[in-house]
C-alpha positions as CSV (number, residue, x, y, z in Angstrom):
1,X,-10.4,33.8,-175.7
2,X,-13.6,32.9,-174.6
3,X,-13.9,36.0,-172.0
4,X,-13.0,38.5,-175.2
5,X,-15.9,36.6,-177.3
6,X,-18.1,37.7,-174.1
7,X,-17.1,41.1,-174.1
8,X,-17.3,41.8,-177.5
9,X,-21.1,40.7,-177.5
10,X,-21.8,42.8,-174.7
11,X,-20.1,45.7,-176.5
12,X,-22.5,45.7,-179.6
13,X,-25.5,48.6,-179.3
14,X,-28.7,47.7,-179.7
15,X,-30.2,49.6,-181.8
16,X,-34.4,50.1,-181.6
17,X,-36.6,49.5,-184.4
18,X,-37.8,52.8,-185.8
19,X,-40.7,52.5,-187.9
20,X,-40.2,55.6,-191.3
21,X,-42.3,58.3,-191.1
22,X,-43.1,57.4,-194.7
23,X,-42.5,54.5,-196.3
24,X,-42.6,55.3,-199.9
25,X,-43.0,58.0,-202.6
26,X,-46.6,59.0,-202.4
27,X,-47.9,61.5,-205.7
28,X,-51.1,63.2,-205.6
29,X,-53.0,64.7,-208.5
30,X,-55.7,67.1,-207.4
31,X,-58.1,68.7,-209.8
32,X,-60.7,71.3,-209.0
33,X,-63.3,73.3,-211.2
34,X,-65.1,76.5,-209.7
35,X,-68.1,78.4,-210.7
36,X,-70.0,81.5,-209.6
37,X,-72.2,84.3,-210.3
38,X,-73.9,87.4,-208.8
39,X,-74.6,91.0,-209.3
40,X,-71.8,93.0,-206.7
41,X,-68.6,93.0,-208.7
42,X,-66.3,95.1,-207.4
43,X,-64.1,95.8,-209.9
44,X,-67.5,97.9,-211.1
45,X,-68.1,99.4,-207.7
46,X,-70.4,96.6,-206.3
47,X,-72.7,96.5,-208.9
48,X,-72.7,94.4,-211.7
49,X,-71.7,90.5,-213.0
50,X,-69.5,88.4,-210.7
51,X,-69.4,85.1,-213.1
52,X,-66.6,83.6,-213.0
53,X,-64.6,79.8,-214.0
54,X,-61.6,78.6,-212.2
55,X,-59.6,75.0,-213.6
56,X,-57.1,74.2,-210.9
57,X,-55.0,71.1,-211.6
58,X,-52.2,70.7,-209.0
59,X,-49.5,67.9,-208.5
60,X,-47.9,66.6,-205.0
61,X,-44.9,65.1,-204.7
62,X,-44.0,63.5,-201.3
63,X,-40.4,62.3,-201.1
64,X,-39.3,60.4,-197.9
65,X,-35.4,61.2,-197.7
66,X,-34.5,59.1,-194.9
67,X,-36.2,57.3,-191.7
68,X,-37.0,60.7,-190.4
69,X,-37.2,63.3,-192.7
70,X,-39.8,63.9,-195.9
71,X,-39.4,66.4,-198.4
72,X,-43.2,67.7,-200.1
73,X,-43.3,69.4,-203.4
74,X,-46.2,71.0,-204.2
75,X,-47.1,73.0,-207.9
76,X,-50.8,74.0,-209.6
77,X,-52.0,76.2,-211.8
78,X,-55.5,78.2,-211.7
79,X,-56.8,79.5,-214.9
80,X,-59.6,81.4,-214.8
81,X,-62.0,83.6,-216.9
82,X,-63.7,86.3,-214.6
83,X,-66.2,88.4,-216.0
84,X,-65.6,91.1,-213.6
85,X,-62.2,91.8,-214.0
86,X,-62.6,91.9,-217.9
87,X,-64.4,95.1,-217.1
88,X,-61.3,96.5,-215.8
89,X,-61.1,98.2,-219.0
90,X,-64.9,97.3,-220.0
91,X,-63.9,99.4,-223.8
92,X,-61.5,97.0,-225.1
93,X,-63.6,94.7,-226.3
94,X,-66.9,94.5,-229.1
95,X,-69.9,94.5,-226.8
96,X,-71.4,97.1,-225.7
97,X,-70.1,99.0,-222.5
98,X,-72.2,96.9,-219.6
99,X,-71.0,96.2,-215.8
100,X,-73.6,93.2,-216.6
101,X,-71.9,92.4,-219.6
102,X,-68.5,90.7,-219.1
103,X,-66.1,92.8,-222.0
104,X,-64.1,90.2,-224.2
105,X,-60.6,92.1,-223.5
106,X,-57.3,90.4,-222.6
107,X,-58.0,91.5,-218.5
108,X,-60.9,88.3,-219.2
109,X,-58.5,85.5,-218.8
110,X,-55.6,84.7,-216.4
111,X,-53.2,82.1,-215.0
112,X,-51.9,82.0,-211.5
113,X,-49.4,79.1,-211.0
114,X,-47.7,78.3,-207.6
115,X,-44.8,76.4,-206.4
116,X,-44.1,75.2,-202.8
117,X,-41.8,73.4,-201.0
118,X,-42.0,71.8,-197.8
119,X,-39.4,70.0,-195.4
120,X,-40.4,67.9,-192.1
121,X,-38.4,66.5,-189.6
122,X,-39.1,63.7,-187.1
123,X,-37.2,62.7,-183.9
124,X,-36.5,59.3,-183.0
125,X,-39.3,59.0,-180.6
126,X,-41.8,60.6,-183.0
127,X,-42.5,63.2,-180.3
128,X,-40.7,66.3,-182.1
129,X,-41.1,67.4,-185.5
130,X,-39.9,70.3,-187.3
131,X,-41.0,71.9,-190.4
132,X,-40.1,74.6,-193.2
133,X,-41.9,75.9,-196.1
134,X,-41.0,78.1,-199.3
135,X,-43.7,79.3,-201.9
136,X,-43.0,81.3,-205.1
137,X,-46.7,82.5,-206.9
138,X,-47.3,84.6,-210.0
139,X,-50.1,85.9,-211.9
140,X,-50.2,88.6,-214.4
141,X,-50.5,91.4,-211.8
142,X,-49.3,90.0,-208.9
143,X,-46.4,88.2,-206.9
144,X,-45.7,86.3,-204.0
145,X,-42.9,85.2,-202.5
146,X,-43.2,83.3,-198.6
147,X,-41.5,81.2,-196.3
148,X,-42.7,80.0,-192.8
149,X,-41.4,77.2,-190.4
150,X,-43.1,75.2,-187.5
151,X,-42.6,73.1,-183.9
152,X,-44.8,70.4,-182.6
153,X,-44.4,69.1,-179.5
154,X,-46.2,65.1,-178.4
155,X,-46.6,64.8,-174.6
156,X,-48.4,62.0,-172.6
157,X,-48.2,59.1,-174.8
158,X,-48.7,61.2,-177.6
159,X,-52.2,62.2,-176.5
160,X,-51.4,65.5,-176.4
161,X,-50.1,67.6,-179.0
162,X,-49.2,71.7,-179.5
163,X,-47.8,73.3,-182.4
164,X,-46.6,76.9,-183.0
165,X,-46.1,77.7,-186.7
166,X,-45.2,81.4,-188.1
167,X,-45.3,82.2,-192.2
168,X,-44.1,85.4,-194.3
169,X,-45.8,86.6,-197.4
170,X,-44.2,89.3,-199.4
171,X,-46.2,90.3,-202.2
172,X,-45.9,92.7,-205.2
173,X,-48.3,94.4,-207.3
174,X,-48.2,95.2,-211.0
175,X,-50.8,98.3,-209.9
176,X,-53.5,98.4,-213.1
177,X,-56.4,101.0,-212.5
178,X,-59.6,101.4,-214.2
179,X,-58.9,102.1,-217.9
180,X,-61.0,105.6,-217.5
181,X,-58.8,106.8,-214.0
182,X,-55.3,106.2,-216.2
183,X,-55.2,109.3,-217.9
184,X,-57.2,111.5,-215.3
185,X,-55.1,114.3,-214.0
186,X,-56.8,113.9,-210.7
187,X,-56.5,110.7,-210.0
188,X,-53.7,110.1,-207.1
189,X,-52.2,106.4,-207.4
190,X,-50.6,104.5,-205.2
191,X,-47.3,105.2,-204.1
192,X,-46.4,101.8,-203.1
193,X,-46.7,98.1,-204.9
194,X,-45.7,96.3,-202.5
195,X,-48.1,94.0,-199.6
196,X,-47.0,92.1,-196.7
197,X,-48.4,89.7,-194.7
198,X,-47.0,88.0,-191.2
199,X,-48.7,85.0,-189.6
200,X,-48.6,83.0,-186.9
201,X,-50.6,80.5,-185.1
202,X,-50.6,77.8,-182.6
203,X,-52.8,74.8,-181.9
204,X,-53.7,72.7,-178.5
205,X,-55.0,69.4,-179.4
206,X,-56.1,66.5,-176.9
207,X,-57.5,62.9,-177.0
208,X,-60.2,63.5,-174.5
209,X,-61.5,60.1,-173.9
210,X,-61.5,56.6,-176.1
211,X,-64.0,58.3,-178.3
212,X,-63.6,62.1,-178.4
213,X,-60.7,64.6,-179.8
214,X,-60.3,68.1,-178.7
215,X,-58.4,71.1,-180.6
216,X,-58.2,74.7,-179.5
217,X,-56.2,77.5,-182.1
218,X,-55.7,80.5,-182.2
219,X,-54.2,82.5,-185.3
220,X,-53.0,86.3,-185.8
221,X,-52.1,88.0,-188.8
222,X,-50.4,91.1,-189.6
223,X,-50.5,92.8,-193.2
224,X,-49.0,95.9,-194.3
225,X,-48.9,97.9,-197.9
226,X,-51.4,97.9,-200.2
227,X,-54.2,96.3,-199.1
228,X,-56.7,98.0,-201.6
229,X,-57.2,96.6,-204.7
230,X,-56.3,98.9,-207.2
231,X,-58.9,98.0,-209.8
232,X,-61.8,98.1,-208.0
233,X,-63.7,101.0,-208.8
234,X,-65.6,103.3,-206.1
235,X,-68.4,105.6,-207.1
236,X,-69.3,108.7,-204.7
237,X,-72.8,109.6,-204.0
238,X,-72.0,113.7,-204.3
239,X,-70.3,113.1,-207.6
240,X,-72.0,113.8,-210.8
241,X,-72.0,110.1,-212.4
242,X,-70.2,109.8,-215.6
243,X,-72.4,107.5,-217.8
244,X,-70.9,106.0,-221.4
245,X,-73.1,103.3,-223.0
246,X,-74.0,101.6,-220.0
247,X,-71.1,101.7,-218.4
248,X,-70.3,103.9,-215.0
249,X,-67.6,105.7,-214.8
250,X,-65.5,104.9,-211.5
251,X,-64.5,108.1,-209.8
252,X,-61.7,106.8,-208.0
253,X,-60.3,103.3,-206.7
254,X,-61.0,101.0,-203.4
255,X,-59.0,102.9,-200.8
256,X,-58.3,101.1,-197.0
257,X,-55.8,101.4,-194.4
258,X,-51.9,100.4,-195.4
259,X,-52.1,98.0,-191.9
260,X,-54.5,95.4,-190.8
261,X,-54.3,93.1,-188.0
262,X,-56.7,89.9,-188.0
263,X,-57.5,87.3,-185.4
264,X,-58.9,84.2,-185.3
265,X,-60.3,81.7,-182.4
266,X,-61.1,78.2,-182.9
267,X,-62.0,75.0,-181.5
268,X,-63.0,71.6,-183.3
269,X,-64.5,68.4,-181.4
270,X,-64.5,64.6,-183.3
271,X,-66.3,62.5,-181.7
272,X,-66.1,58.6,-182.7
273,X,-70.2,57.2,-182.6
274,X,-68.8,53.5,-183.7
275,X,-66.9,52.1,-186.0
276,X,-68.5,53.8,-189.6
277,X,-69.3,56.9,-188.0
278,X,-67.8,60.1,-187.0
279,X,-68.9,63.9,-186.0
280,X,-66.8,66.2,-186.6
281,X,-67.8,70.1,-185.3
282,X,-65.5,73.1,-185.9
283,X,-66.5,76.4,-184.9
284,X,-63.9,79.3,-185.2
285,X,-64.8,83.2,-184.7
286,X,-62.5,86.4,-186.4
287,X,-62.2,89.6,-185.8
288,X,-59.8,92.9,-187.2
289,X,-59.2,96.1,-186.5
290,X,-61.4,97.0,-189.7
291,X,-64.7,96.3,-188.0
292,X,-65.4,92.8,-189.4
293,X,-66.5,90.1,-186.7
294,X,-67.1,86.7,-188.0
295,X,-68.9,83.3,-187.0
296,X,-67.9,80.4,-188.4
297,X,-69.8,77.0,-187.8
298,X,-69.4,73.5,-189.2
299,X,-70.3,69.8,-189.1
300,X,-68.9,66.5,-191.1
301,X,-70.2,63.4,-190.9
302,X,-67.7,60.9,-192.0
303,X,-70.2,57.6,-192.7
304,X,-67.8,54.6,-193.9
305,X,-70.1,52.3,-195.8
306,X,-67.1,49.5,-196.5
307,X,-64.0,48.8,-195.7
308,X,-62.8,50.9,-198.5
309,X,-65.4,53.6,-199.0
310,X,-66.7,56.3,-197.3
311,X,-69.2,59.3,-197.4
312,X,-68.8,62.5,-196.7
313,X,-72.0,64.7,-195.8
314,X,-71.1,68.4,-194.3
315,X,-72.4,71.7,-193.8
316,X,-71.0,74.9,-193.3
317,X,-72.6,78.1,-191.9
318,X,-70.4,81.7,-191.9
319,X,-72.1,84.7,-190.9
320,X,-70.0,88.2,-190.6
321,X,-70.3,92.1,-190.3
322,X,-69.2,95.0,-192.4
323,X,-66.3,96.5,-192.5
324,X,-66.0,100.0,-191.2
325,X,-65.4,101.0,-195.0
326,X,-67.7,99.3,-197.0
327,X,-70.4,100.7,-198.5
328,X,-72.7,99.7,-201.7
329,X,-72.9,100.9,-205.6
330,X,-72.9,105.4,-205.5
331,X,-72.9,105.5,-201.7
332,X,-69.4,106.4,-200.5
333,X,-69.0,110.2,-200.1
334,X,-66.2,112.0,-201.6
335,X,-64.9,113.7,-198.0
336,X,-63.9,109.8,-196.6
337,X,-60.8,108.6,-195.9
338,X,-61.1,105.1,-197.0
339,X,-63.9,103.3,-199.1
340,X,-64.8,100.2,-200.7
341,X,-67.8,98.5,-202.6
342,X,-66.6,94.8,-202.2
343,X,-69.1,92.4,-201.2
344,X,-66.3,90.4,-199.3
345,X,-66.3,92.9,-196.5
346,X,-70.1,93.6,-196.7
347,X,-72.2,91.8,-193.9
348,X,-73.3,88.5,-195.2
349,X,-74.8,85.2,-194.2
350,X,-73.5,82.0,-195.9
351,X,-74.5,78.9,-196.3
352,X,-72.3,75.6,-197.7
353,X,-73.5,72.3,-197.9
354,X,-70.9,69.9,-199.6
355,X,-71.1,66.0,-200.7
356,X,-68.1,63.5,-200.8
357,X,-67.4,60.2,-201.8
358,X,-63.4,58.5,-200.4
359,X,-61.8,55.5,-201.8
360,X,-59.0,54.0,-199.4
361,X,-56.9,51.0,-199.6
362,X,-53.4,51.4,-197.7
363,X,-52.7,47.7,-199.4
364,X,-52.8,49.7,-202.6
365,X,-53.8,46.2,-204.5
366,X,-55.2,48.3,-207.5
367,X,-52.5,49.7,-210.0
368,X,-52.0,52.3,-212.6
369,X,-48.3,50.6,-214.3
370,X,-46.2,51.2,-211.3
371,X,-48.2,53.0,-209.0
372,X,-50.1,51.8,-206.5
373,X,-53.6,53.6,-206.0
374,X,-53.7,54.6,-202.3
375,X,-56.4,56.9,-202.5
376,X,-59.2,58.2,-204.6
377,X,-61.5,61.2,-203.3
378,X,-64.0,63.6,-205.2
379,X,-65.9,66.3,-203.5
380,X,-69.0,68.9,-204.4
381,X,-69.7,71.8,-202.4
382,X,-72.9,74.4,-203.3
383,X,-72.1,78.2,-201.4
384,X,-74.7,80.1,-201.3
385,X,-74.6,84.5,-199.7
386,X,-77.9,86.2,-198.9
387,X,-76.2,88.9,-201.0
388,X,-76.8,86.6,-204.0
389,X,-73.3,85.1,-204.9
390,X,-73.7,81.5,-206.0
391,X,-71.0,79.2,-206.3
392,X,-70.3,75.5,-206.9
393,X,-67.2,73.4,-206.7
394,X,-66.1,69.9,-207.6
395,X,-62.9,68.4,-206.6
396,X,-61.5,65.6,-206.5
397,X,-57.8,63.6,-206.1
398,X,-55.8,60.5,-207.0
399,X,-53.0,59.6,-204.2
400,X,-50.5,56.8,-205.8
401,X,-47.6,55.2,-204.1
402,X,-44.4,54.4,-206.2
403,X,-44.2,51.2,-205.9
């Protein structure tokens, strides 16, 4: 009797402690409000107002569904008011026709709203985690549809970490052209609605010494379809304008190449001073087969002034070059291929500086009825182009635990 007592003992598995990869229901409410303004619209052919307002409220939901596995649900909504595009059709409203002057038509206002899904699973070590991700997005003229999935790897006492991740974006137009090419005989539109984009990227990221972090990417995108946008308006130098109130008549649409393949190097360094501070450098550089090469430059200074609060100083510095196909207001000729007027794929310099303020207390002692506040962050960033676009952001963010 005794002896089968003995054996049965030895029988029973010992199973580890595993700690969950999440503990508890965490919800996150995000807010952000963006302005700007400057004198390149594109929608007018690179000259006139850019103004515009963006309210993004946006709602996280992250669901652990066992030990190992979280579920992350993610929907938002941008409303915006853009000056520019209200001069899509600048007629349809009761100011006078003005690129400066945004028109008070329906094309004024619109609401984008996205909803994403993401899965993540952990091994038992913690040294294995997969991922998947759906998206749906909508917006008056445009569609999205995507799906990606990833692989990350921990090696060497989880020192050492590499991810691959890939993504699909399939993308639809509703095609709207300037109100005054609709009804031109002339005027060729596009044969296709439909844009796709294919990405994938991987990261090498290393714990260099008791102080400093390491990270190396590298990222490669692929888009084909309609990558003009077809209410931006192009005006050609050999052209006789077409001038109604004070309004310029576009002669025909942005036109580029149906592919475009983009590239992107980077590298970001932390480095632990003490205890309240941190750097944190990022530098990154692009390039595509349109001509545009890009420098990207950036530094955070994480300074914790408590326990429980800390400040966020950074800057960001972005400097690029045109695209073979951009040119500014009336200076595309008529005999080229492709053209465009948009200030995004002009050469610029920019300049960011940004401002933030973090409340963290994973003890969650202060409480909103059942929820625990985890987290409270708010953010302000100032961008500034030498082309003259001006923009400000504030954001901020409530994390709660369901308690």
């Amino acid at each position: 009797m005794t002896m089968k007592a003995q054996q049965s003992q030895d029988s029973v598995a010992v199973t580890p402690y595993k700690k969950r990869v999440l503990e508890t229901t965490e919800i996150d409410f995000l807010m952000s409000y963006y302005t700007q303004e400057g004198d390149n619209a594109a929608v007018t052919g690179g000259r006139g107002t850019e103004e515009l307002v963006d309210t993004n409220p946006a709602i996280v939901v992250t669901i652990p569904l066992n030990d190992d596995d979280i579920l992350a649900i993610d929907g938002s909504v941008s409303a915006y008011s853009s000056a520019s595009s209200s001069n899509v059709n600048p007629f349809d409203g009761d100011n006078r026709a003005d690129p400066f002057v945004a028109s008070s038509g329906a094309s004024q206002n619109d609401v984008l709203v996205t909803l994403s899904a993401a899965y993540t699973h952990h091994s038992d070590d913690r040294n294995t985690i997969w991922s998947a991700n759906v998206s749906v997005a909508n917006e008056y003229d445009y569609s999205s549809v995507g799906g990606g999935a990833g692989f990350t790897k921990l090696f060497n006492e989880k020192n050492t970490e590499f991810t691959i991740k890939g993504n699909v974006f399939l993308d639809t137009w509703k095609l709207i052209y300037p109100s005054e090419l609709r009804d031109n005989p002339s005027f060729e539109p596009f044969t296709d609605n439909k844009r796709n984009s294919y990405a994938i990227g991987a990261n090498f990221s290393q714990i260099l010494s008791k102080n400093m972090q390491g990270m190396l990417s590298v990222d490669v995108i692929f888009q084909e379809g309609v990558l003009s946008t077809p209410f931006q308006r192009i005006q050609f130098a050999d052209v006789e304008d077409v001038v109604i109130q004070d309004f310029t008549y576009g002669d025909d649409v942005e036109r580029l190449p149906d592919q475009r393949v983009k590239v992107a190097l980077g590298g970001r360094l932390h480095y632990y001073l003490n205890e309240r501070i941190v750097l944190r450098n990022f530098y990154r550089y692009y390039t595509d087969d349109w001509g545009i090469k890009a420098h990207t430059a950036s530094i955070e200074i994480p300074f914790k002034i408590s326990d429980m609060f800390t400040l966020y100083p950074s800057y960001r510095f972005y400097k690029q070059t045109a695209a073979d196909y951009f040119a500014p207001f009336n200076k595309h000729l008529s005999s080229e291929e492709y053209y465009t007027s948009d200030y995004d794929l002009s050469e610029f310099n920019a300049n960011q500086f940004g401002f933030g303020i973090t409340y963290t207390d994973i003890l969650t002692q202060m409480r909103i009825w059942k929820l625990g506040v985890k987290n409270i962050d708010l953010r302000y960033s100032l961008y500034e182009r030498n082309t003259g676009l001006r923009a400000n952001l504030i954001s901020g963010g409530v994390t709660f635990v369901v308690e």
